[in-house]
Structure formats: structure tokens, C-alpha cells
N, C-alpha and C positions, 0 to 999 in steps of 0.2 A: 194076390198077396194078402198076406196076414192086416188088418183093418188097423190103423195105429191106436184106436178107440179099444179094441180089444186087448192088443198087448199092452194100451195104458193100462187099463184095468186087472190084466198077470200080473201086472209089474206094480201095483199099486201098494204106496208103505206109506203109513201115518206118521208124521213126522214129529208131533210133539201132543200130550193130552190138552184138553182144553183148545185144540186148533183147529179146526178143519181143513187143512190143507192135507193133500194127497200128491203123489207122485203119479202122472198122469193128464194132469187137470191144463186145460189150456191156455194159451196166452190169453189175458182181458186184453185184448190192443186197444189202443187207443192211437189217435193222428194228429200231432203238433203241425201238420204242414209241411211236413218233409215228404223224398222219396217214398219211404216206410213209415214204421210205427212203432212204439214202444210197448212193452206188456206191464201193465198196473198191478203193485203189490201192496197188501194190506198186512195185519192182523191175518183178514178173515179169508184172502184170495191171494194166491200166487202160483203162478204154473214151477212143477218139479219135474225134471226127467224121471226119475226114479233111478236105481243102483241097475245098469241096463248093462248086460252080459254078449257076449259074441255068439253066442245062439249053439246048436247041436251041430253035429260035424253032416256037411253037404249043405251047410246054408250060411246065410250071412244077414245081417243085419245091415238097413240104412239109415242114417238120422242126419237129416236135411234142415237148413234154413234158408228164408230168399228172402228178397227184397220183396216179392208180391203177395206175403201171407204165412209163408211156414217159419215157424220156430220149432227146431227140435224133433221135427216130424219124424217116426219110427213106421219102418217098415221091417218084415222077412220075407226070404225068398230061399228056395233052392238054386246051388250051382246050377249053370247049364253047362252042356256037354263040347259048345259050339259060340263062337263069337255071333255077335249080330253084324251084320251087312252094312256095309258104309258106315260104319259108328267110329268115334276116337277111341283109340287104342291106349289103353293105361299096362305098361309092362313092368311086373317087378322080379327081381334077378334076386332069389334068395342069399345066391350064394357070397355076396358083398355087404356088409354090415360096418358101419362108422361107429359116431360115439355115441356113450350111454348116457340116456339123457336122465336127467334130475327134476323136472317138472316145470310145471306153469304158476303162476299167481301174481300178487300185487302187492301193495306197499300200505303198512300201517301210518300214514301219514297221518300230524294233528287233526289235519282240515278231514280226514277221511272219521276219524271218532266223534269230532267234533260235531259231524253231519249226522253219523248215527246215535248220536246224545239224545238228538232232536224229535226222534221216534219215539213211539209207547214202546213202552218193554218189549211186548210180545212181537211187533212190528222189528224190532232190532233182533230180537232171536229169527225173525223167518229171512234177511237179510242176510246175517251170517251165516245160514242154513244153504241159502242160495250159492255162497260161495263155496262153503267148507264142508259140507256133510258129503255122506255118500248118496245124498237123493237130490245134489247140485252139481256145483263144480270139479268139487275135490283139488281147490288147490293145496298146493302142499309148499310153495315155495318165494317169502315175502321179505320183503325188504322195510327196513324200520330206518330213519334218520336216526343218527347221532346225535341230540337233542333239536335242534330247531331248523325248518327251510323255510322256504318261502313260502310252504302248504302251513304255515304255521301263522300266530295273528299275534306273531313277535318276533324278533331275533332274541334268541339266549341258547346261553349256552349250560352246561352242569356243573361250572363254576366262573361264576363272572366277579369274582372276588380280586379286584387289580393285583399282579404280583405274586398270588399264591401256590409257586412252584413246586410246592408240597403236597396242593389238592386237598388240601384239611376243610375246606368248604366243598368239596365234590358232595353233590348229591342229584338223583334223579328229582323232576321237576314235576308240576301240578298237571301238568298235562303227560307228563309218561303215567300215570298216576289215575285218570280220571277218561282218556283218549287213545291210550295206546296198549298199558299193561291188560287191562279189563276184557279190552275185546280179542288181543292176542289169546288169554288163557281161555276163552270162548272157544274159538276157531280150533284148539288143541282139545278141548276137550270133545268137539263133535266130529273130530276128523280123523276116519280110520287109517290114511295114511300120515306118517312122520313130518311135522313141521319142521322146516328147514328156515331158520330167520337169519337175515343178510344185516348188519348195520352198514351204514354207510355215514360217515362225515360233510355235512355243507360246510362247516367252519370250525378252525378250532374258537377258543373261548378268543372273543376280539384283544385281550391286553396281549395275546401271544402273538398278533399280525405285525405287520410292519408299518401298517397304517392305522392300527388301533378299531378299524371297524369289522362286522362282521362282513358287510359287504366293499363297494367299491374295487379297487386294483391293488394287488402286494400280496406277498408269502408268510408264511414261518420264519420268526425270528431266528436264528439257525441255535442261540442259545436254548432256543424254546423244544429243541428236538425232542428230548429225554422227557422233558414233565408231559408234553405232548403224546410220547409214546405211551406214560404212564395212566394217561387220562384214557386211551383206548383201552388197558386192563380195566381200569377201573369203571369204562361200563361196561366192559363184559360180566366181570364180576358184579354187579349192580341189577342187571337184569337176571344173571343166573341165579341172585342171590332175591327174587321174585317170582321163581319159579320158569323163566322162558330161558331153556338153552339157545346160547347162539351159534351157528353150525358157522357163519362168514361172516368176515369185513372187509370191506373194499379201503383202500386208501384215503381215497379225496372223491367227493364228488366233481364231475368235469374240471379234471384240472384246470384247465388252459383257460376258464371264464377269468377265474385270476387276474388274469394277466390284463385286460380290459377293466375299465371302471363300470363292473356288473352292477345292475339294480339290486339283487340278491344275495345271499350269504355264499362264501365263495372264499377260496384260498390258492392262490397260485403254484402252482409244482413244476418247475423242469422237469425233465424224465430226469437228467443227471441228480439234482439233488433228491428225487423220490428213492431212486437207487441208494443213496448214499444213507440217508435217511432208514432203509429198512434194514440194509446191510450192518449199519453202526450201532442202532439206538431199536425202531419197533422190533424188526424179528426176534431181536435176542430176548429181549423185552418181553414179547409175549411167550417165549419159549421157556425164560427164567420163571414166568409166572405156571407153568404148567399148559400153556393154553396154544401148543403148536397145532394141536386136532382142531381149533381153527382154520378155515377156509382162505386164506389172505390174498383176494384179489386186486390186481393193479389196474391202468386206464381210467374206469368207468366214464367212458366219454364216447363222444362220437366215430363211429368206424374210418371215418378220413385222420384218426391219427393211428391208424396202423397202417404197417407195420413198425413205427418207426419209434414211438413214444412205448410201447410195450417193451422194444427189441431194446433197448437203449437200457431198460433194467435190467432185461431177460440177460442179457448176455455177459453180466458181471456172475460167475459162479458164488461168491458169496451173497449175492443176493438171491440169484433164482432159489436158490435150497429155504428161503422163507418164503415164496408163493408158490400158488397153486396153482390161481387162474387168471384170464383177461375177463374184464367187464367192459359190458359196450352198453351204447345208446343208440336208438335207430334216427335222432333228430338230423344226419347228414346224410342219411341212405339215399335218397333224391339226385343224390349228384356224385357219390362213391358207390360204387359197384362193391358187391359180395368175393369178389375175384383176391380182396384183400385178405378177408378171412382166413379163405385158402392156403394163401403164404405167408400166416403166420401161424396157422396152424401147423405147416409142414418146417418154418423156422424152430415152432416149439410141441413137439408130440403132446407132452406130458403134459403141458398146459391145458386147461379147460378152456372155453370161449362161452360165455354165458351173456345174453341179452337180459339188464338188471333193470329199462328205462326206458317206456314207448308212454304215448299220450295221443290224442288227437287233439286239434284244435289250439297249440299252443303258437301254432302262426296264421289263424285265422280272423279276420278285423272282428272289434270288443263284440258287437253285436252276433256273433256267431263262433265266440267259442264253446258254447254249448250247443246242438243241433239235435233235438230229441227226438229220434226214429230216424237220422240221417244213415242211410246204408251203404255209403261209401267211405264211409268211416270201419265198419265191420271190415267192408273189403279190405281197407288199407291192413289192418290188423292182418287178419289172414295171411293177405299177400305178405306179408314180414315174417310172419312166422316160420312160413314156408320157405320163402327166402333164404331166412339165416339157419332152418335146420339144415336146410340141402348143402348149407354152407358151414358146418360143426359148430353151430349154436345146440349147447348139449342144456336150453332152456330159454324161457320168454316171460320178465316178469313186467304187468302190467306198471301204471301210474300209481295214484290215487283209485282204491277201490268205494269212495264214494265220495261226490262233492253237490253242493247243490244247486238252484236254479244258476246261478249266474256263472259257476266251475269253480267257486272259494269255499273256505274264506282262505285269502291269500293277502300276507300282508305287505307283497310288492306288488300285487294288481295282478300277475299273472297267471290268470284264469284259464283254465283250459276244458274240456268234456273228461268224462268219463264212464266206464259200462254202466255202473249205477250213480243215475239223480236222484237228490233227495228235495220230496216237497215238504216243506217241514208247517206248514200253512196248513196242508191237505192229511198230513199223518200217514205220506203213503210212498212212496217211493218206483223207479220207473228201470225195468232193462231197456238199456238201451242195445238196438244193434248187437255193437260190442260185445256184448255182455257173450251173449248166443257165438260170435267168431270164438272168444276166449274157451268158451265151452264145448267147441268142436275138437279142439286139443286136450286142455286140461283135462278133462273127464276120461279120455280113451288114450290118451296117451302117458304110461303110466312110470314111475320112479322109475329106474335102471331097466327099461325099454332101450333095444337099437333101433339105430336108425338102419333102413335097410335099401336098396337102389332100386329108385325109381324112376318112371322115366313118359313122357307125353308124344303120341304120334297123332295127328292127323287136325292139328288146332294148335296158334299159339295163346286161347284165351282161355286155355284150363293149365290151371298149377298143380302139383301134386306131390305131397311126402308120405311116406312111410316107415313104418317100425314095427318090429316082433316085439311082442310082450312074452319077457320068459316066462315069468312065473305061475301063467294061466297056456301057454302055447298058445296066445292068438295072435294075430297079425292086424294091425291100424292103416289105413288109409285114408288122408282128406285131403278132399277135390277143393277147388275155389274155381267157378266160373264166372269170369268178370266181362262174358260175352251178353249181350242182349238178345241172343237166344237160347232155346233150349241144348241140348247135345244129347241123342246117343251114345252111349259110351260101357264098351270093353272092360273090362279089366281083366286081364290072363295073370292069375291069381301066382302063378309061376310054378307047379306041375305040371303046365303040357298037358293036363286031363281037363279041367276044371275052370269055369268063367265067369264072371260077375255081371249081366249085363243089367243096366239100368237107364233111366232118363234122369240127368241131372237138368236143372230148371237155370233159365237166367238168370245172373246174378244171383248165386246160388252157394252155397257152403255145402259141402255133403263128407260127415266121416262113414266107413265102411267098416264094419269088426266081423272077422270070418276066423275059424282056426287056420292056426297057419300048417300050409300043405307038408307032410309028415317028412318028405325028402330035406327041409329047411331046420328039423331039430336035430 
């Protein structure tokens, strides 16, 4: 097999003057203690894939990560003619294709600007490079708060002016301004695919609650519908009028926290009154404004409220003709099965299903919600991904794309990990795990890709999805083996001619990029 030191160096592209990084260049690990290890990013040092292609026809590319040493590791091979002997059998069935997927990424949170504030300039460009360029992630698809969450080190809102139903004090804030807007039009400019940005609402402004806070228990004043609906024009138009189109908005973040007296900014919704609510006052609202090319997703909450909190809107006809999609969170997946998906996808064809909200460590005791180079943290990611593609998640968008040593700053305490830490001490900043799971997807599995059937014989500790990339004819595959050994393993690429064999490693991540076999275009 081709040396991955070699096709580092094919594939090597200089990512900015004045830098020395290269696409190629290997992880600096370093060992907090954990399972694994983290890779250390500077200025002057940071590992890049490089912009990494599915190779000439009869061969395929591997790019592996483990818990015992590999990030990103790149290999080529030719098909073989023949399965290997007692190996797991990976079978994909061209002929079945589901939904188109829309991408991967993460969330412009305050706390996540805020952390890269804290860098040298040129530290903050290899950062963003990480995520957004074509010689990193290439995510293409993120989520912004509505002015303030709990990643934030306030509650406010874009008009906390008591009473002012008019919104003549609406304006974007110090922090969309210095946190959000800056490194958004960053990421747009390095990134060869289409940004696609999500808002999403923690709270309306608190005089419009029932109980006058941003947080605690209570809804929307029901008088407050309209100026409400008018406040979500008005930050569309706000940010588009700063240059960041917004392609979505979800409704309310986790409705149902509401209804509890939350630590954090939070607004209660029935499904019935969300229905009524988009049917009467937002949809028309944003349709009067020009702005139905809008995205307008409903839920974004945990998959244990489907199908019944989506169906409850979905099924009023005046309402469904103002959304799109469902948004979920994976925070209940532990204990609700994917089976859900399913049957609300088959309730609503048209409807998208989009994962807008994963995290690790936000139920792990204070001491350990960060865990730097912990690799079951990656696993989990993976495992979800795969999860909810096989289950018409037509996307996966991370948390917070960077928070620092402690997972804040968070101004209800609730700290959590993420792919990137920032040492703001050290001037340096750490992939975690994470980072490399998020990158097994985002980077190879690309805008309006299907997903296509796949399927695992001979192990229940290897997961697997797949999808055709139209626009180049190649085909994606990522394994996740959460076995503590290695496996042999098949893949019958699905002509009947042609096979993939490899070793994937314990605890192991591995995507596959091959042309897809000529019988499937």
C-alpha cells in the first residue's frame, strides 16, 4: 500500500503565506491522561488532511483514526478480485438510496468566539482553517443562537427594551458584532462549499414571557405572538443586512425545558400552541416579508418527543405549508430508539429530519466535563451519526465548535467538552477525539450526497453508513469499530466484480472513498 507519508506529500497544499503548515503534517499528540490523546495546534504546527480525492478507478482510498495512535491515517489500494476468508462482510445494495443529505458542522456560539478571541490572529486563522477550508473539515452547515444561551456570559436578548412591541430598539448586540458575525464571514470566505446557517431562539426578549425571565418556567404572552414573529424577520434581515444569508430557523430551542423551572434561557411551547402560533402570525410573517426560502424547522428537542410533538403541528394543513423540517437533539437517544425516526418520517415524506444538537459531557460530574483525548467520546459521536443517517437524519450539527479548559464560559454553569479546546494560557489550542469522528463525515460526505443501503454481517461491533456523491460519481463509507479488537473486513463494493478488503483497527473510525461501481449511475 501507497505509504501515507507519500500521499501526505501528493496531496500537500500551503494553507496561508507566512505559515508553515502543510496538509499532510502529523498529529503533535500530546496525553492528558485519558484513553487517547489530543493533537496540538499552534501558529506554527497543526496537522491538515489535505483536499483528499477517492482516487483512479480500481482503487480506493482509506482514512482511519483509533484510539491507539491514528488520526486521519491515509492509505491506497487496489480492488481485489475476491473477499478475504473469515472477514466481516460490509454489503451495499446500490440499487436503494434514501435522503439527500445537506452536511455536517457546528454552532457559532458566544462562548465558541469568545474562546477564539483569546488566540493570536494567525492561531485563530489555522483554527478556522481546521474547520472550514478544503485542507480541514469542510463543514458547511451551522447553527447560530438567536441572540443569547447559556454559551453566552449573559442572558439578552436584541431588544430588552420593556413593552417595545414595535422593536424600534431592535438591534444586533456586542457580541453578534465582535463573537459571531467576524468569524462567521471567516468560515464563508475559506470555504469552497455553501454555508448554510441555522438560527435558532433560546428565549424571546424576557418582558414577552409570562414570567418576565429569560429563564425559569412559562411561555409566550399569547399577545406577544405577532411582535414575536416580527422580531424573527427582523433578525433575519439583521444578519442578512451583515452580509450572512440565513438558509433556517428553527422555532424554539427544546421546547418542553419550558415547562420546568430551567437554569437557562428557555420558552415553553405546546405543539398545539406552536401550530397555532406559525399557522396565524410567523409563517405568514415571514412569507409577507419575502423570506419563505427560509428553512422553518419545528421540535429541536430530543427524539423521545417524536412522533408526537412534530405530528401535532405537521397535521394541521395550514400550518405544515410553512415548514420544512423536523430538528432533533440526540440528548435522549440513550433511552429512545431511532425506530422513532422512522415513523415520522414515513408520517411526513416531505419533511426533512436534521440533527441541529449533540455535545458530550453535558451529563458528566463538573470535574469531567471536559476529558482531553478521551476516545469514547469520538465513539459516541460516530455511533450517532451513523445512527441517525441509517435513520433519515439528512445531517449532524455539532455543539459549540470551541470552548476552553473548563467547556465555558457559560453563564449557567453548564459546561460541557467539545472537538476543540482552547488554552488561552498556552496560545494553543487541542483536537480533541471529536474533532477527527466529526471529520470522518464532514469532509467525505458531501452537500446533496444519498444515502445508499448498507448493511454489516459477521460482528455486532462494527456500524456502517453509506452514500453516493453525485457530483464527482464516488461512493463514501464509514466503519466505526467499537470492538477491542481488530477485524478483517470485506466490503463488496456492490458489482459482483470488485472488493474492498482491509484491516480496520480497535476502536477505530475508518471512511472508505472509491468510485462508485458504473452499474449504480
Amino acid at each position: 500500500m501507497l505509504k501515507a507519508t507519500l500521499l501526505a506529500a501528493l496531496l500537500s497544499v500551503g494553507l496561508r503565506a507566512g505559515l508553515a503548515l502543510e496538509a499532510g503534517q502529523p498529529c503533535q499528540a500530546r496525553n492528558f491522561g485519558a484513553d487517547s490523546f489530543v493533537c496540538v495546534c499552534s501558529a506554527d504546527y497543526c496537522d491538515f488532511l489535505g483536499n483528499l480525492t477517492g482516487g483512479a478507478e480500481g482503487t480506493f482510498t482509506s482514512v482511519t483514526s483509533s484510539r491507539d495512535g491514528l488520526r486521519f491515517h491515509v492509505d491506497t489500494a487496489p480492488f481485489a478480485q475476491a473477499p478475504l476468508q473469515n472477514s466481516v462482510i460490509i454489503h451495499m445494495n446500490h440499487k436503494y438510496e434514501y435522503q439527500t443529505m445537506m452536511g455536517f458542522g457546528g454552532a457559532f456560539t458566544d462562548a465558541t468566539g469568545i474562546n477564539i478571541a483569546t488566540l493570536p490572529n494567525d492561531t485563530q486563522e489555522v483554527l478556522l482553517k481546521s474547520y472550514f477550508s478544503p485542507e480541514g473539515l469542510e463543514y458547511n452547515l451551522c447553527r447560530v443562537p438567536i441572540a443569547g444561551s447559556d454559551f453566552s456570559t449573559r442572558p439578552y436578548s436584541y431588544d430588552d427594551v420593556e413593552g417595545d412591541v414595535e422593536l424600534t430598539h431592535f438591534s444586533l448586540t456586542e457580541e453578534d458584532y465582535k463573537y459571531k458575525l467576524p468569524y462567521i464571514h471567516r468560515a464563508m470566505e475559506m470555504s469552497e462549499r455553501d454555508l448554510l446557517i441555522l438560527g435558532s431562539p433560546w428565549s424571546p426578549p424576557a418582558w414577552m414571557k409570562e414570567n418576565g425571565h429569560f429563564n425559569g418556567s412559562g411561555g409566550l404572552l399569547r399577545e406577544m405572538w405577532q411582535p414575536y414573529s416580527d422580531y424573527f424577520v427582523k433578525f433575519v434581515q439583521s444578519y442578512e443586512a451583515e452580509g450572512v444569508p440565513i438558509w433556517g430557523l428553527t422555532t424554539q430551542n427544546e421546547p418542553l425545558t419550558g415547562f420546568e423551572d430551567w437554569f437557562w434561557n428557555t420558552c415553553a411551547w405546546t405543539p398545539e400552541d406552536q401550530r397555532d402560533w406559525i399557522k396565524t402570525n410567523l409563517g405568514p410573517t415571514l412569507e409577507a416579508a419575502g423570506l419563505r426560502r427560509v428553512k422553518l424547522m419545528v421540535d429541536d428537542h430530543n427524539r423521545d418527543t417524536l412522533p408526537w410533538y412534530p405530528a401535532t403541528i405537521l397535521e394541521d394543513p395550514d400550518t405544515n405549508k410553512y415548514v420544512d423540517g423536523i430538528a432533533l437533539h440526540w440528548y435522549s437517544d440513550d433511552w429512545t430508539g431511532p425506530s422513532v425516526m422512522d415513523e415520522t418520517q414515513a408520517m411526513f415524506p416531505d419533511k426533512f429530519l436534521l440533527y441541529t444538537e449533540s455535545c458530550d459531557g453535558w451529563d458528566a460530574s463538573p470535574e469531567e466535563r471536559v476529558l482531553l483525548g478521551d476516545w469514547s467520546r469520538a465513539e459516541s459521536y460516530a455511533w450517532n451519526i451513523i445512527d441517525d443517517m441509517n435513520h433519515w437524519s439528512t445531517g449532524w450539527i455539532d455543539w459549540n465548535m470551541a470552548l476552553d479548559m473548563t467547556g465555558g464560559p457559560n453563564w449557567a454553569n453548564n459546561f460541557v467538552d467539545s472537538p476543540i479546546i482552547i488554552n488561552k494560557d498556552t496560545g494553543e489550542f487541542y483536537k480533541e477525539p471529536m474533532f477527527y469522528a466529526m471529520g470522518h463525515f464532514s469532509k467525505f460526505i458531501g452537500p446533496a450526497s444519498r444515502r445508499t443501503h448498507s448493511s454489516v454481517f459477521g460482528t455486532e461491533a462494527i456500524k456502517v453508513t453509506a452514500v453516493h456523491n453525485a457530483e464527482d460519481k464516488t461512493s463514501t463509507v464509514v466503519l466505526l469499530n467499537t470492538g477491542d479488537q481488530g477485524e478483517s473486513v470485506t466490503l463488496d463494493v456492490g458489482d459482483n466484480t470488485n472488493y474492498i478488503n482491509f484491516d480496520l483497527p480497535a476502536k477505530a473510525i475508518t471512511t472508505l472513498l472509491f468510485p462508485t461501481p458504473e452499474a449504480a449511475h
